[in-house]
C-alpha positions as CSV (number, residue, x, y, z in Angstrom):
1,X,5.5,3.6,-48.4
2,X,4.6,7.1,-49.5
3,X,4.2,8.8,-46.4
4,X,2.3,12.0,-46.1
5,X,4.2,14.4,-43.6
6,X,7.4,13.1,-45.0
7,X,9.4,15.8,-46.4
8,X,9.2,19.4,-46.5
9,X,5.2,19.3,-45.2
10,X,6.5,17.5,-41.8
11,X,9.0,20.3,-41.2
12,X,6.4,22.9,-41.9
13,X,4.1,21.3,-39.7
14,X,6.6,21.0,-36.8
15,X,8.1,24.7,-37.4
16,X,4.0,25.9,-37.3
17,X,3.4,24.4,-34.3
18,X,6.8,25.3,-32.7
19,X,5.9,29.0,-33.5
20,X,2.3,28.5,-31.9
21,X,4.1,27.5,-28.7
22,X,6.6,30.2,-28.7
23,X,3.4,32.9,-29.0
24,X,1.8,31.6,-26.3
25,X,5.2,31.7,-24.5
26,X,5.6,35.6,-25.4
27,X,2.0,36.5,-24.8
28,X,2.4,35.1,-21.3
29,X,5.4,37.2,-21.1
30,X,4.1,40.3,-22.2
31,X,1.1,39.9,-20.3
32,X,2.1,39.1,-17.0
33,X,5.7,41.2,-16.5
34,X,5.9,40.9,-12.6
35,X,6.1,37.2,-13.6
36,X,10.0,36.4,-13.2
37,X,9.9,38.4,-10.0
38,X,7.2,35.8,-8.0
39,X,7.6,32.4,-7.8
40,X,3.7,32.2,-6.8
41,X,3.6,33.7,-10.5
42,X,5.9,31.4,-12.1
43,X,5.7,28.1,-10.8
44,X,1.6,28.0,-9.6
45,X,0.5,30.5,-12.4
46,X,-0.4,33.2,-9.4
47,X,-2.9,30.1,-8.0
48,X,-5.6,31.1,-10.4
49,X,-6.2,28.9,-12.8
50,X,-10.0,28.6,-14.1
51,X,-11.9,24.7,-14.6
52,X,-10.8,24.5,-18.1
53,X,-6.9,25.4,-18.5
54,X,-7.3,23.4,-15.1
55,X,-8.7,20.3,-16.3
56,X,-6.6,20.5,-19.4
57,X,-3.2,20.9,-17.8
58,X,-3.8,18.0,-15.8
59,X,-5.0,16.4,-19.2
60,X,-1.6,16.9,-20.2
61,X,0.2,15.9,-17.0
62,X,-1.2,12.3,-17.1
63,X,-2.2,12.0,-21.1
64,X,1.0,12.7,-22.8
65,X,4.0,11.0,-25.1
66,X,3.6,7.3,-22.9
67,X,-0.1,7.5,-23.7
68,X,-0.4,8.9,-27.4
69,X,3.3,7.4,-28.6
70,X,4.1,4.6,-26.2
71,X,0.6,2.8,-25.1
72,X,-0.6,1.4,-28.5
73,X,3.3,0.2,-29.5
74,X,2.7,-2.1,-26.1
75,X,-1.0,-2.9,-27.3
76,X,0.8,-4.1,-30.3
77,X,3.3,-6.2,-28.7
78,X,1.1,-7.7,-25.6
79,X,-2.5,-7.8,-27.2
80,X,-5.4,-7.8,-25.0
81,X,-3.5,-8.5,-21.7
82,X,-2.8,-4.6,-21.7
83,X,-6.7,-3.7,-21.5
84,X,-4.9,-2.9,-18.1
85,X,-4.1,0.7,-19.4
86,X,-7.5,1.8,-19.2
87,X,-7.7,1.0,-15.0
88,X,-4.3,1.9,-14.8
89,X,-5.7,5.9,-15.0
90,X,-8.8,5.3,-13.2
91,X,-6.7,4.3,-10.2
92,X,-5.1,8.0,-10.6
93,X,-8.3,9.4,-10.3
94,X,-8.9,7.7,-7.5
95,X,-5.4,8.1,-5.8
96,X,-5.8,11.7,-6.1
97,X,-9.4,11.6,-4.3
98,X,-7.8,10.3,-1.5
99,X,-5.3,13.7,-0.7
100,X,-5.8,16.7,-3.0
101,X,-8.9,18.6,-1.9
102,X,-6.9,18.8,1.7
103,X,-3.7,19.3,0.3
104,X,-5.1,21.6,-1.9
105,X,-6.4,23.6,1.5
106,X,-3.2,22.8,3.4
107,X,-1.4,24.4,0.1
108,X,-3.9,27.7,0.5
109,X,-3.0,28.1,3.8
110,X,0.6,28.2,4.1
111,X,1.5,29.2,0.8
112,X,3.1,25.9,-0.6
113,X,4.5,26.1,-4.0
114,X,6.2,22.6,-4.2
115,X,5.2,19.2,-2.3
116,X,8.6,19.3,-0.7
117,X,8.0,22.3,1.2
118,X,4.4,20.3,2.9
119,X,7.3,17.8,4.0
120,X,8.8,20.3,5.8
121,X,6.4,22.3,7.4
122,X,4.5,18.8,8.3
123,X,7.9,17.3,9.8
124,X,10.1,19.9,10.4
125,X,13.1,17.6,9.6
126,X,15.9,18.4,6.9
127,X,16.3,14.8,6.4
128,X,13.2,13.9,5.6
129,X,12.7,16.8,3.1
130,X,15.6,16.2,1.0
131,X,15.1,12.8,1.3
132,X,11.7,13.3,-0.7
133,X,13.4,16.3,-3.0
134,X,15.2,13.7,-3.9
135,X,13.3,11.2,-4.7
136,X,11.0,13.5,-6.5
137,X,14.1,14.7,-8.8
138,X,14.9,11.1,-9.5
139,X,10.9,11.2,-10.3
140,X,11.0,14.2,-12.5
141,X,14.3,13.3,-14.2
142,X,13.3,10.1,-15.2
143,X,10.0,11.3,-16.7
144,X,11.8,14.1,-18.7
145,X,14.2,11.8,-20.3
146,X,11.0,9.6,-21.3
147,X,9.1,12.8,-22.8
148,X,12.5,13.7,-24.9
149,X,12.5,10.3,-25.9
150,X,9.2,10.2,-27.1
151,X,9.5,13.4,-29.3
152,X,11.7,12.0,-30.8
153,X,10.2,9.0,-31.5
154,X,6.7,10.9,-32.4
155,X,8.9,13.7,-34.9
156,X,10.7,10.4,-37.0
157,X,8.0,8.1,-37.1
158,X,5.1,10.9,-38.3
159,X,7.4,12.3,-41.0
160,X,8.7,8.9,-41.9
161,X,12.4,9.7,-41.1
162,X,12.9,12.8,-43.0
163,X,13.4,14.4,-39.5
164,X,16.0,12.2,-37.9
165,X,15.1,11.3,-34.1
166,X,17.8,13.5,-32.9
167,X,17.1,16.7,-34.3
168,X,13.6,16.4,-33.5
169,X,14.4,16.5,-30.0
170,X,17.1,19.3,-30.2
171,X,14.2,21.3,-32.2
172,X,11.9,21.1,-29.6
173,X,13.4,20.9,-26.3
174,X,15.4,24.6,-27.7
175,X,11.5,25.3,-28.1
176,X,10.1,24.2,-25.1
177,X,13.2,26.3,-22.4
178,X,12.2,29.6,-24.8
179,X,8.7,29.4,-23.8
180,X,9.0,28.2,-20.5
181,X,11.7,30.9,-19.4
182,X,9.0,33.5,-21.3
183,X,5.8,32.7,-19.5
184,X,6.3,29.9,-16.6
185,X,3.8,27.6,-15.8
186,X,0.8,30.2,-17.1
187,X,2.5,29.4,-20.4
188,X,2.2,25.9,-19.6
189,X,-1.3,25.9,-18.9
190,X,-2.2,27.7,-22.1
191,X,-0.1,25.6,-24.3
192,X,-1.8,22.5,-22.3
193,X,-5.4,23.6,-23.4
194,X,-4.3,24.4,-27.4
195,X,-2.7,20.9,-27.5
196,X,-5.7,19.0,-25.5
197,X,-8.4,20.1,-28.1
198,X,-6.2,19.1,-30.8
199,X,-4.9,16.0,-29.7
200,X,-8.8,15.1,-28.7
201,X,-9.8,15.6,-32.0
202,X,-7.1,13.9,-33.6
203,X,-7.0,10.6,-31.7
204,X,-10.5,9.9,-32.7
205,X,-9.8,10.7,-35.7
206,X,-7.4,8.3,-36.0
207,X,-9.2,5.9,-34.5
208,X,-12.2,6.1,-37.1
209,X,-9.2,6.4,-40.0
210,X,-8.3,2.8,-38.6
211,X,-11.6,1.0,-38.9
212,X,-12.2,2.5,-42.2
213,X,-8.6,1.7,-43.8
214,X,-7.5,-1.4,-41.6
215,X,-10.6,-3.1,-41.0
216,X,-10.9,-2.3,-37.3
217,X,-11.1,-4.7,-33.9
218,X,-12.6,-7.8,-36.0
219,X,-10.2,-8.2,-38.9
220,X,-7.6,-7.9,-36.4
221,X,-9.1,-10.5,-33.9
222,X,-9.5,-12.5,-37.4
223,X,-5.4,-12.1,-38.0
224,X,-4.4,-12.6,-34.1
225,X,-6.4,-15.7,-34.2
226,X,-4.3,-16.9,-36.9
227,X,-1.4,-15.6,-36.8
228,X,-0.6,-14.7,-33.2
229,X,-3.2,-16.7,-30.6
230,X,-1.3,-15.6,-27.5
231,X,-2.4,-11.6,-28.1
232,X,-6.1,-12.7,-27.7
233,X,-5.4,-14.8,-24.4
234,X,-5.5,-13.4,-21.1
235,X,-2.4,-13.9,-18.1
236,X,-2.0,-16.6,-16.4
237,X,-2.0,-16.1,-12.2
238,X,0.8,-14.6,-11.8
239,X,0.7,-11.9,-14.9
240,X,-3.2,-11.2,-12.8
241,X,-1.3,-10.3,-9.7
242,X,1.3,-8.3,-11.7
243,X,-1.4,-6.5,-12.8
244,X,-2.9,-5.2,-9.5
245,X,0.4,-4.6,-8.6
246,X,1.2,-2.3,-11.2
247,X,-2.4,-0.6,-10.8
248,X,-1.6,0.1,-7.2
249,X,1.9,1.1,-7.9
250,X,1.1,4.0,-11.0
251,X,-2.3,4.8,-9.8
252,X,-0.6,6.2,-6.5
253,X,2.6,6.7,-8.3
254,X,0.8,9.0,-11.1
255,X,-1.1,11.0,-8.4
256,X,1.8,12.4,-6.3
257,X,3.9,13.4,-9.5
258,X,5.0,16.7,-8.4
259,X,4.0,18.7,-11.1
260,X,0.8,17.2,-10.8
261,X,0.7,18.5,-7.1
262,X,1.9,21.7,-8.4
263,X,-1.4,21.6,-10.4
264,X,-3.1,21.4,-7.0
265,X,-1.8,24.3,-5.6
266,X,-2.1,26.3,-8.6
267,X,-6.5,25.8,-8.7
268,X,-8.1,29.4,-8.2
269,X,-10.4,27.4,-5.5
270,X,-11.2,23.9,-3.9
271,X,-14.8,24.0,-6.4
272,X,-12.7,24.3,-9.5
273,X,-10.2,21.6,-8.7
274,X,-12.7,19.2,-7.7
275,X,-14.7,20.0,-11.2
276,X,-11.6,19.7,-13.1
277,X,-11.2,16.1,-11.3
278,X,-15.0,15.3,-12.0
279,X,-14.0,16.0,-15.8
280,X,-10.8,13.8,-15.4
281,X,-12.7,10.4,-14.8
282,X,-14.2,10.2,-18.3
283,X,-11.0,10.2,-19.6
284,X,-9.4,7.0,-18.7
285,X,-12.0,5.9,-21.2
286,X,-12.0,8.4,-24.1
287,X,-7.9,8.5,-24.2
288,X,-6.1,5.0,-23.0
289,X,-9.2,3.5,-24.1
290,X,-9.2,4.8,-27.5
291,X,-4.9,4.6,-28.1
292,X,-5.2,0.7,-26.5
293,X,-7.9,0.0,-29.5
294,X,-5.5,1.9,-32.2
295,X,-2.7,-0.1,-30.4
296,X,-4.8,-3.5,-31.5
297,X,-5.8,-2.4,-34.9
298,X,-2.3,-2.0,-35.9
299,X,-1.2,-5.8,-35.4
300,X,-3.2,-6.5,-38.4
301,X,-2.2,-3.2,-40.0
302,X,1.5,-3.5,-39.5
303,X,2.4,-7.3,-39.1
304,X,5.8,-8.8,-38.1
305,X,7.6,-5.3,-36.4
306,X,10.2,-5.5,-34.2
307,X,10.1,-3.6,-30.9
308,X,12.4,-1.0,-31.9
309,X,10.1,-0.7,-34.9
310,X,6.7,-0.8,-33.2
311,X,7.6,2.0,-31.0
312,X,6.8,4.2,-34.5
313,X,3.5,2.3,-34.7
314,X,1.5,5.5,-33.8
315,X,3.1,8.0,-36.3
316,X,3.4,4.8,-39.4
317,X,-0.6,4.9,-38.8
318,X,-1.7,8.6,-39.2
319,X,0.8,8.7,-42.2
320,X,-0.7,6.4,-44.5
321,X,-4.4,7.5,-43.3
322,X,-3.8,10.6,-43.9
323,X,-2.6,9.8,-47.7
324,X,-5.9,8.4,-47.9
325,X,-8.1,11.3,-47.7
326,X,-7.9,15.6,-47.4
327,X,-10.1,15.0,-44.6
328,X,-7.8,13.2,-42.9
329,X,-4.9,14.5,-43.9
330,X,-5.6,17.5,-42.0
331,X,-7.3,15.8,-39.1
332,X,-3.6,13.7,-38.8
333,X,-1.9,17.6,-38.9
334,X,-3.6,18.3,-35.9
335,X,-3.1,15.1,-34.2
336,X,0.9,15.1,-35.8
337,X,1.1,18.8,-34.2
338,X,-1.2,17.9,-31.0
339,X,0.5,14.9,-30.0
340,X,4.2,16.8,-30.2
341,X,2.5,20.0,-27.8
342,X,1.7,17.5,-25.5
343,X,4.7,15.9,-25.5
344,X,6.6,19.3,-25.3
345,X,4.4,20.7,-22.9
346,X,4.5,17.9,-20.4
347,X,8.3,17.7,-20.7
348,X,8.5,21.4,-19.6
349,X,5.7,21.2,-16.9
350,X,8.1,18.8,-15.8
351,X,11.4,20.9,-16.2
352,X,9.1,23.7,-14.5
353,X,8.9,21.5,-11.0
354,X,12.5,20.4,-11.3
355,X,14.0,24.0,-11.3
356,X,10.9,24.6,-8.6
357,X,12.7,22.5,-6.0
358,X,15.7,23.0,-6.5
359,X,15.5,26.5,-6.6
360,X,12.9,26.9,-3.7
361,X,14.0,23.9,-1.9
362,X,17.4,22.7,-1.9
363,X,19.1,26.2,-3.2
364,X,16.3,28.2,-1.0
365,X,16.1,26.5,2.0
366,X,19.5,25.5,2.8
367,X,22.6,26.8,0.9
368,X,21.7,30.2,0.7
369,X,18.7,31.3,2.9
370,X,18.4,34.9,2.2
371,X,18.7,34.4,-1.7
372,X,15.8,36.6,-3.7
373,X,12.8,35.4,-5.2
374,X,14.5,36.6,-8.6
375,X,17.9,34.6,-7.6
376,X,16.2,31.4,-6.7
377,X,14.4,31.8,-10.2
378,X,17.5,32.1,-12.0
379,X,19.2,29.4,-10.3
380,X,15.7,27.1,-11.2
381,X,16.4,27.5,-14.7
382,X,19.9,27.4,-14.9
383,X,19.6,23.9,-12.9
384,X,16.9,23.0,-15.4
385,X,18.8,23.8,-18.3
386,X,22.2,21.7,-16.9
387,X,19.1,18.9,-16.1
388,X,17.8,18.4,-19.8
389,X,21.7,18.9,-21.5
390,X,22.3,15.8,-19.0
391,X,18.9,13.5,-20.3
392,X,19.7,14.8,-24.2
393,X,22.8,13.2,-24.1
394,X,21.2,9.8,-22.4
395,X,18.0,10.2,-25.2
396,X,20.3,10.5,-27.8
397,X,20.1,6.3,-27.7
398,X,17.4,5.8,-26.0
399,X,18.3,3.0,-23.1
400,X,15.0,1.2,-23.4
401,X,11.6,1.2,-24.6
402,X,9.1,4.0,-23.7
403,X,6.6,2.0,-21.2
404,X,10.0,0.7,-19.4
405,X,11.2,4.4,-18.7
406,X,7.9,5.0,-18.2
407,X,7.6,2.3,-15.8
408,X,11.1,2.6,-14.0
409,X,10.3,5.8,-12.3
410,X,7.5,4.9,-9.6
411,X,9.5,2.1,-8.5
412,X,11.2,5.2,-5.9
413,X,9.1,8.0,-6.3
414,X,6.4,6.2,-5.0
415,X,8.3,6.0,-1.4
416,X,7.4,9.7,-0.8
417,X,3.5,8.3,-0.7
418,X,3.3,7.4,3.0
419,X,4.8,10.3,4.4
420,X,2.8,12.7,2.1
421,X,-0.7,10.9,2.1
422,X,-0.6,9.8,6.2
423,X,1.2,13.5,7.1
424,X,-2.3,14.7,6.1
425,X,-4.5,13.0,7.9
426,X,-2.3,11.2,11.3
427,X,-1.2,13.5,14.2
428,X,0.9,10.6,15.3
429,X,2.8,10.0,12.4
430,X,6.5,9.9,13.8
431,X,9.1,12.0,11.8
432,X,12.1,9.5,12.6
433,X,9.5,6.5,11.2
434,X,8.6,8.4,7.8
435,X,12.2,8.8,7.0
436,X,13.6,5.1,8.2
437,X,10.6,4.3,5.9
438,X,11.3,5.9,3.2
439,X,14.9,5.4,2.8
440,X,14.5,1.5,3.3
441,X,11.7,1.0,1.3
442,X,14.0,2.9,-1.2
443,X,16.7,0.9,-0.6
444,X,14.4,-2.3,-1.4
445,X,13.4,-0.8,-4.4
446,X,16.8,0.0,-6.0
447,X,18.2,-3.1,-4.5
448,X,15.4,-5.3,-6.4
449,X,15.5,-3.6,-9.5
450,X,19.2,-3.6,-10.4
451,X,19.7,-7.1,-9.6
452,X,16.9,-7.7,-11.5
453,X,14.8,-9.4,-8.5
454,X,11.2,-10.7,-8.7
455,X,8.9,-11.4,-6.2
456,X,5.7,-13.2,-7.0
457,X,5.0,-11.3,-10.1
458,X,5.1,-7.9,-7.4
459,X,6.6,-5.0,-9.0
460,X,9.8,-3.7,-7.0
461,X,8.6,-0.4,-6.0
462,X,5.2,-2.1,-4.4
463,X,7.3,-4.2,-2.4
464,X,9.3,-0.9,-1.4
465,X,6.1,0.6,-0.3
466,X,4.8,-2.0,1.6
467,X,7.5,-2.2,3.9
468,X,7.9,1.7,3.9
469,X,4.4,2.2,5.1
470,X,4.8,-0.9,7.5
471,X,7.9,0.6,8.8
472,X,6.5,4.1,9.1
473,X,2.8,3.1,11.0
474,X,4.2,0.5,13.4
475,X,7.0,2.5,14.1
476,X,4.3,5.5,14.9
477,X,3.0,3.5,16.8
478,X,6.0,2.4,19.2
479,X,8.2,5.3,19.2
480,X,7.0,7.7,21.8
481,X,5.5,11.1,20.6
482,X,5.5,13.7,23.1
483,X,2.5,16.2,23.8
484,X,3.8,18.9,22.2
485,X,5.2,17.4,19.1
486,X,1.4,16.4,18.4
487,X,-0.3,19.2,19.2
488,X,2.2,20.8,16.6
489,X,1.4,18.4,14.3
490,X,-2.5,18.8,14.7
491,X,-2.0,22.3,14.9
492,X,-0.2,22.0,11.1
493,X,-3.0,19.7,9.8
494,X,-6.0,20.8,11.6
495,X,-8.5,22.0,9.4
């Protein structure tokens, strides 16, 4: 196949947009000096971003390498039966109506710069805030090894192999600490809203590039019919209940990604954060929609891969439409250099929440107390470079398929849901309840997932939740709460 960002026009691409990112990083820099001496200003963006960089950093947060790169290779292996993607980020939506306009005033209030530190000031216990730092790091870790994985994936499958998966990932991630040490999470934001337009533009143009060169949703349907009946079926009862559970367990798990609550806190108000939401719910529809449909084209396009193969499905695609056409062509550049800024960026809003807590909250708050602002920062990025050296070395063979990783990582940072969600709203909530909840419905989890356990088509990490918030109401509920210890708490979430 004569593939049209192999060679010496897929490097250039990637070195343009690699330059584009560092820019933004140094403009950052040079416009905002105090920024390395605040962690307000580096890891919230001084708390005043505007609707757009808003709504497009969270864009990023929940659109990135496991929508663009891994949802249509799983479209291509399951069929229809993944229509479920589309819900699957509606339910985020959702999730996050439930908490983030009060957190988001709760955050205001006290200053909060990472969701660890609400777990503090809402429990006052050590245990149960590194408990959830934790958690959240296993969170954040696991997420950061699947965006290095998918750069990789995206660099060697667009330029046809001339870039070899590994040194796609060394190019970037060396990229993506440059930029992020320059300009923190402003730099983020920014780089967020150049890759969002393009990436926009570039899906759909790949999506129209598909009907017109591979016959689109019919002459696939046509081929499955044929060729592979079961992708046109839908799931028998117990792939129906796997389904719910899944939407319950990413819809919540998606929503308290801390970075995502980091986005929170960083709004320049409560009106722009719930704008940028109201611009979020179309986009279930106009991205997982969109990539599921690409995802079902390519069946017909691309018969007979393997599933170490179809994982290049996205990048085999926008080659050969872009061979077709100058139009194309440069539509696919954008989307080539779109879909690796998003991954890149995402990875390091990612890195940028890592480094936050352990920095502010395990380093800060209780090995060395009277550490600066500047010396916490330092010890951020110097834990967040140690972090991705660590997942380079594990995405150098990628363990398993994107969606798994993707997968694999709500099963325990969804335990952190009851305490944070409940803490906002119940005076009663018991601090000895939240953590015995949280550690066994982590415990469950882990347990169920390495021994491979399956319970009625549940995923692991809803079973894990269910007893965890079980545990941490009923246990409210029966361990005694003194006067004080709720007027405390009602005094911490009272409005």
């Amino acid at each position: 196949m004569d593939l049209a960002f192999s060679g010496w026009s897929g490097i250039l691409i990637l070195v343009v947009y690699g330059l584009l990112m560092l820019g933004v990083g140094l403009f950052t820099y040079l416009k905002n000096r105090n920024i390395h001496e605040s962690l307000d200003e580096y890891y919230l963006g001084g708390r005043g971003l505007g609707v757009i960089v808003l709504f497009f950093t969270f864009f990023a947060t929940q659109y990135s390498g496991n929508t663009v790169v891994g949802y249509p290779p799983s479209a291509y292996r399951q069929g229809f039966e993944y229509l479920v993607s589309v819900p699957f980020f509606i339910m985020i939506i959702m999730a996050y109506l439930l908490f983030a306009p009060r957190l988001y005033k709760l955050g205001k209030k006290y200053n909060l710069i990472t969701p660890s530190q609400w777990f503090e000031k809402r429990f006052k216990s050590k245990a149960v805030t590194i408990l959830a730092s934790l958690l959240m790091l296993y969170g954040l870790g696991n997420y950061l090894l699947e965006q290095l994985i998918a750069i990789g994936q995206g660099v060697s499958g667009l330029t046809g192999g001339t870039i070899p998966y590994q040194v796609g990932v060394i190019f970037f991630v060396i990229i993506m600490v440059i930029y992020g040490w320059l300009g923190g999470m402003r730099s983020v934001a920014y780089t967020d809203t150049m890759q969002g337009i393009a990436l926009l533009f570039g899906v759909f143009m790949l999506l129209i590039g598909s009907i017109i060169y591979f016959g689109g949703l019919p002459t696939s349907a046509d081929y499955m019919q044929a060729y592979s009946p079961e992708k046109l079926g839908i799931p028998d009862g117990l792939g129906v209940v796997n389904w719910f559970s899944m939407l319950i367990l990413i819809g919540i798990g998606a929503a308290i990604y801390p970075h995502a609550i980091q986005r929170i806190f960083s709004a320049k108000s409560e009106r722009t954060l719930k704008r940028s939401f109201s611009r979020m719910a179309w986009m279930p529809f106009i991205t997982s929609g969109v990539v599921f449909i690409i995802g079902i084209i390519g069946i017909n396009a691309f018969p007979g891969l393997s599933t170490e193969e179809s994982e290049q499905l996205v990048g085999m695609m926008a080659s050969t439409i872009a061979s077709k056409n100058v139009i194309f062509y440069w539509a696919m550049v954008l989307l080539f250099g779109g879909v690796i800024a998003a991954i890149v960026s995402t990875a390091d809003s990612v890195l940028l929440t890592f480094s936050s807590i352990v920095s502010n909250d395990l380093y800060g708050s209780y090995i060395n107390p009277e550490a600066s602002q500047h010396k916490k920062l330092l010890v951020g990025k110097l834990a967040g470079v140690v972090a991705v050296g660590i997942l380079i070395l594990i995405a150098w063979f990628p363990p398993a398929t994107i969606y798994q990783i993707f997968i694999l990582k709500f099963e325990l940072l969804i335990q952190i849901a009851p305490g944070l969600i409940l803490g906002l709203y119940w005076n009663r909530l018991h601090t000895k309840a939240v953590f015995t909840g949280m550690a066994v419905g982590t415990l469950v989890a882990s347990i169920m997932t390495i021994f491979d356990i399956s319970v009625l088509g549940v995923s692991n990490g809803l079973w894990g939740l269910l007893l965890n918030t079980g545990i941490s109401v009923v246990g409210s509920l029966v361990m005694s709460v003194s006067v004080t210890e709720e007027n405390e708490a009602k005094q911490v979430i009272g409005m």
